[in-house]
C-alpha positions in Angstrom: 110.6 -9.9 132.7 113.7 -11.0 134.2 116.5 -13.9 133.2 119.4 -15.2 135.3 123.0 -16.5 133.2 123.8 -18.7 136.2 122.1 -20.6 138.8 121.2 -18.1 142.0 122.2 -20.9 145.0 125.6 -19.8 143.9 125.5 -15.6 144.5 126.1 -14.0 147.3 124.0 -11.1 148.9 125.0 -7.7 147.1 126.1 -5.0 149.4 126.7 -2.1 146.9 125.1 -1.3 144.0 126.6 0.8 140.6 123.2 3.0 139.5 123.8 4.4 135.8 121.2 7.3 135.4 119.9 8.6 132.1 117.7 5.9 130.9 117.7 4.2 134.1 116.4 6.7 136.9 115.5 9.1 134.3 114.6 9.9 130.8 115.8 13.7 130.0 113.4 16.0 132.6 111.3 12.6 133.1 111.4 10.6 136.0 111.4 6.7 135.1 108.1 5.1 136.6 109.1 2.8 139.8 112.9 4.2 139.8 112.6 6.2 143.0 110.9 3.3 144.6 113.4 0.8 142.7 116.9 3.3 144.9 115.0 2.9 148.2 114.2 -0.5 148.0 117.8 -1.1 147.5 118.8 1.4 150.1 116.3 -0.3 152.7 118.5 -3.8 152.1 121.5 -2.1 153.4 122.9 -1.6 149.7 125.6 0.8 149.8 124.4 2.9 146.0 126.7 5.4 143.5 125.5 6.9 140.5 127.9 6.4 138.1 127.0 8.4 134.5 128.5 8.7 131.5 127.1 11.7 130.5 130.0 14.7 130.9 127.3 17.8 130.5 126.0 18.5 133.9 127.8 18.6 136.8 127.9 16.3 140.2 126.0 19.0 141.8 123.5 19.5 138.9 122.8 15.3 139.1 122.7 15.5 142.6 119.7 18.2 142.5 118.1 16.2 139.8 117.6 12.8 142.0 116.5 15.6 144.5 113.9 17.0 142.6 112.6 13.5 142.2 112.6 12.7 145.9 115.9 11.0 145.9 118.3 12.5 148.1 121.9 11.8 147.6 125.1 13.1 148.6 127.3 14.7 145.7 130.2 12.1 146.9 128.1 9.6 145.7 128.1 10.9 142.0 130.6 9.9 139.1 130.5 11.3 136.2 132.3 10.9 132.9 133.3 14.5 133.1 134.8 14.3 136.8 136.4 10.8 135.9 138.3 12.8 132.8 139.8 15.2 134.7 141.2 13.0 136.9 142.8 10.5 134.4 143.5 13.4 132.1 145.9 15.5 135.1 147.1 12.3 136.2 148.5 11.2 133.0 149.2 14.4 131.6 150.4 16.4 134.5 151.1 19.9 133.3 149.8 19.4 129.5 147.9 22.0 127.8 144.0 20.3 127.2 141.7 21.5 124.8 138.4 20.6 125.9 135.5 20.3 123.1 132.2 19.7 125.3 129.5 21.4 127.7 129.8 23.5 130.6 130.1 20.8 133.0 133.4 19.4 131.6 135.4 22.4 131.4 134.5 23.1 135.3 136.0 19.6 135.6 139.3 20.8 134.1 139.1 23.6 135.9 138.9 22.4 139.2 141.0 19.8 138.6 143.4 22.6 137.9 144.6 21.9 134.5 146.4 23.9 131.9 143.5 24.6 129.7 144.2 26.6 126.1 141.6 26.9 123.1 144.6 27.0 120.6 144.8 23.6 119.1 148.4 24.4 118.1 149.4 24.6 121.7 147.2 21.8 122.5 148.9 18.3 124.5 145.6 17.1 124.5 142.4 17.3 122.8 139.4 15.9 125.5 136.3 15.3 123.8 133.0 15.1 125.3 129.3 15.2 124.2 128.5 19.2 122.9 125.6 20.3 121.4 126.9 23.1 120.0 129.4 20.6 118.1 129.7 22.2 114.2 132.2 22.3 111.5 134.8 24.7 112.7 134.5 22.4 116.3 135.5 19.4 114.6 138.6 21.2 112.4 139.7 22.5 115.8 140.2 19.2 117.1 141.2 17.5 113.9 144.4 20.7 113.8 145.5 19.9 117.1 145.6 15.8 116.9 147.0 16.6 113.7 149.6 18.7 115.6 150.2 15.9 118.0 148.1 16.2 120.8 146.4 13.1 122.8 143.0 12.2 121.9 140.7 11.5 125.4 137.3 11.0 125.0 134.5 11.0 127.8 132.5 8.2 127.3 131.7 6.3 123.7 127.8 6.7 124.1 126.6 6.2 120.3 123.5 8.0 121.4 121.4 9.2 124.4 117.9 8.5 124.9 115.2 11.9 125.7 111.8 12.7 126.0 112.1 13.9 122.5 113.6 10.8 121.1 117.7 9.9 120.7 120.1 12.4 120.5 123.9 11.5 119.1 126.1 10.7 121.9 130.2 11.6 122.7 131.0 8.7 120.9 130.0 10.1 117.8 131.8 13.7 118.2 135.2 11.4 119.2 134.4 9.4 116.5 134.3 12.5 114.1 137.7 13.9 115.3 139.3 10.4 115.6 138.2 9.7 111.8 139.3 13.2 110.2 142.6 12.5 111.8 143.1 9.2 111.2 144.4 8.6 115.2 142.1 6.6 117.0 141.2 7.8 120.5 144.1 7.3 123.3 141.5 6.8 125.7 138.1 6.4 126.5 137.4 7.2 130.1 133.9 6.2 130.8 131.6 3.4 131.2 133.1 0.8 130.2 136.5 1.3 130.6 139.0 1.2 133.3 139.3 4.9 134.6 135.6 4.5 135.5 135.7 1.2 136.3 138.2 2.0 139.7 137.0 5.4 140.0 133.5 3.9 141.1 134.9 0.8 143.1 137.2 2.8 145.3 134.0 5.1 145.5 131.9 2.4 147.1 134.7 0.1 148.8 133.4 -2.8 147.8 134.6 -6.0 146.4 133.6 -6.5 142.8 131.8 -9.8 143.5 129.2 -8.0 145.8 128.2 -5.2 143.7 125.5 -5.2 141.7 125.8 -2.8 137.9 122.3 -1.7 136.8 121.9 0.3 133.6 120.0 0.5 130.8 123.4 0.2 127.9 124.6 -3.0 127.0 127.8 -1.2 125.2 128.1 0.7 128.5 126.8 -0.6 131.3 126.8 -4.0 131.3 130.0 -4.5 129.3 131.5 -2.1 132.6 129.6 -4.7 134.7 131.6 -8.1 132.8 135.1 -6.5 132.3 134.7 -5.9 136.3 133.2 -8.7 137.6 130.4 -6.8 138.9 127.1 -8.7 138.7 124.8 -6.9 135.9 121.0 -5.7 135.4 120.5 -4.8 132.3 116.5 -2.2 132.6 114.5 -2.0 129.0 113.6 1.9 130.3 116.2 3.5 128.2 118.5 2.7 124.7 117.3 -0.7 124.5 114.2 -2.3 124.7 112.9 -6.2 123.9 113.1 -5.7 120.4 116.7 -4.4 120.2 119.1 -6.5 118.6 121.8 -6.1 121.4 119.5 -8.6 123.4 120.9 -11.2 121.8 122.1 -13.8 123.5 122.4 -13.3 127.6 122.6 -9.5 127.1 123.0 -9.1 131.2 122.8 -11.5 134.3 119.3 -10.1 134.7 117.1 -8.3 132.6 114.2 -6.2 134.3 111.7 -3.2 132.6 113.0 -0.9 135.1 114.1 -0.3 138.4 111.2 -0.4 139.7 111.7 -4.4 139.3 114.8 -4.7 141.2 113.1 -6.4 143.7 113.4 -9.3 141.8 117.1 -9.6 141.6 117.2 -9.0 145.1 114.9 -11.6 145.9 116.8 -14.0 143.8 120.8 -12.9 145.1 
């Protein structure tokens, strides 16, 4: 199925397009039916693409082999992650600070190549960065709750309440920042992902484009397509991932268009 919130006479041809991936391209190690074809159809109308995710546990590299394993080939220039966008806000605005990261791998290789100041003590924490972490326990959340406590920033990655798999949802970053942020009574400084600003410019100036012809398609209302109105971006909103046409966040016009997957983007291309 797919709707339209204004009349199509009135939109001009897209020439870049915002890809979100988990939920969209893929589902955990599973590849979304009509995705691959859904990227080269767009690719084939001269539609500059990014993949912009707010997942902060695998690296640019890592996504990058992923679409490759799948048959989509992609330079690692044309990833964003929340991890990578992180690092960049959090040495930008916090030149020289002592970050403690709480979160996978893949984040702390962020901060690390982004050459930060990076301690585990939370008393000589500046800032506490929070990302998803699925080794998250009890003495993980009084670590961050001591240093925030002890004055430090709190940054988190993205504010995913959840993240769909092949074995069902999983909890999301938002739910470890909201953990921290509720022990310490301090909500969150700053949220750098989808749908916020950081990510926001770090995926325009990635693409070059003007706001009014690039297309947003993800699969998160709270995420994606909320990224897609607070930018002017023109949204898709796929039912292959958190929501699907039972979901309560369809309320309403949940996105300019609404498709089952990317597979159907043909559609919105057919109508811009």
């Amino acid at each position: 199925m797919h709707n339209r919130s204004t009349t199509d006479a009135t939109n001009p041809p897209m020439d870049a397009a915002i890809i979100d991936l988990d939920g969209t391209v893929y589902r955990s190690e599973t590849v979304i039916p009509g995705a691959p074809e859904g990227i080269a159809l767009l690719r084939d109308a001269g539609i500059d693409t990014v993949f912009v995710t707010n997942s902060a546990t695998k690296s640019r590299e890592a996504c990058r082999d992923r679409l490759a394993s799948l048959g989509i080939e992609a330079d690692v220039s044309q990833f964003v992650t929340s991890a990578s966008v992180t690092a960049a806000y959090v040495t930008d605005h916090y030149p020289g600070n002592a970050v403690l990261v709480i979160g996978e791998q893949a984040l702390h290789d962020e901060f690390t190549q982004a050459g930060a100041a990076v301690t585990t003590e939370p008393a000589d924490a500046d800032v506490v960065v929070v990302g998803n972490d699925s080794n998250f326990d009890y003495e993980t959340l009084a670590r961050g709750l001591r240093a925030v406590d002890a004055g430090a920033a709190l940054i988190g990655t993205n504010g995913d309440r959840k993240v769909p798999t092949d074995d069902g949802m999983y909890p999301g970053a938002g739910a470890l920042i909201e953990a921290i942020a509720y022990a310490a009574t301090h909500d969150p400084d700053r949220i750098c992902g989808k749908p916020n600003q950081p990510m926001i410019d770090v995926s325009l100036e990635t693409l070059g484009t003007d706001p009014a012809d690039c297309l947003i398609i993800g699969d998160n209302p709270e995420t994606d397509i909320e990224m897609g109105r607070r930018a002017g971006l023109t949204t898709v909103l796929v039912l292959s991932g958190v929501v699907d046409n039972t979901d309560l966040l369809l309320g309403g016009k949940p996105a300019d268009y609404v498709i089952d997957s990317l597979g159907e983007i043909g559609t919105v291309l057919d109508s811009s």
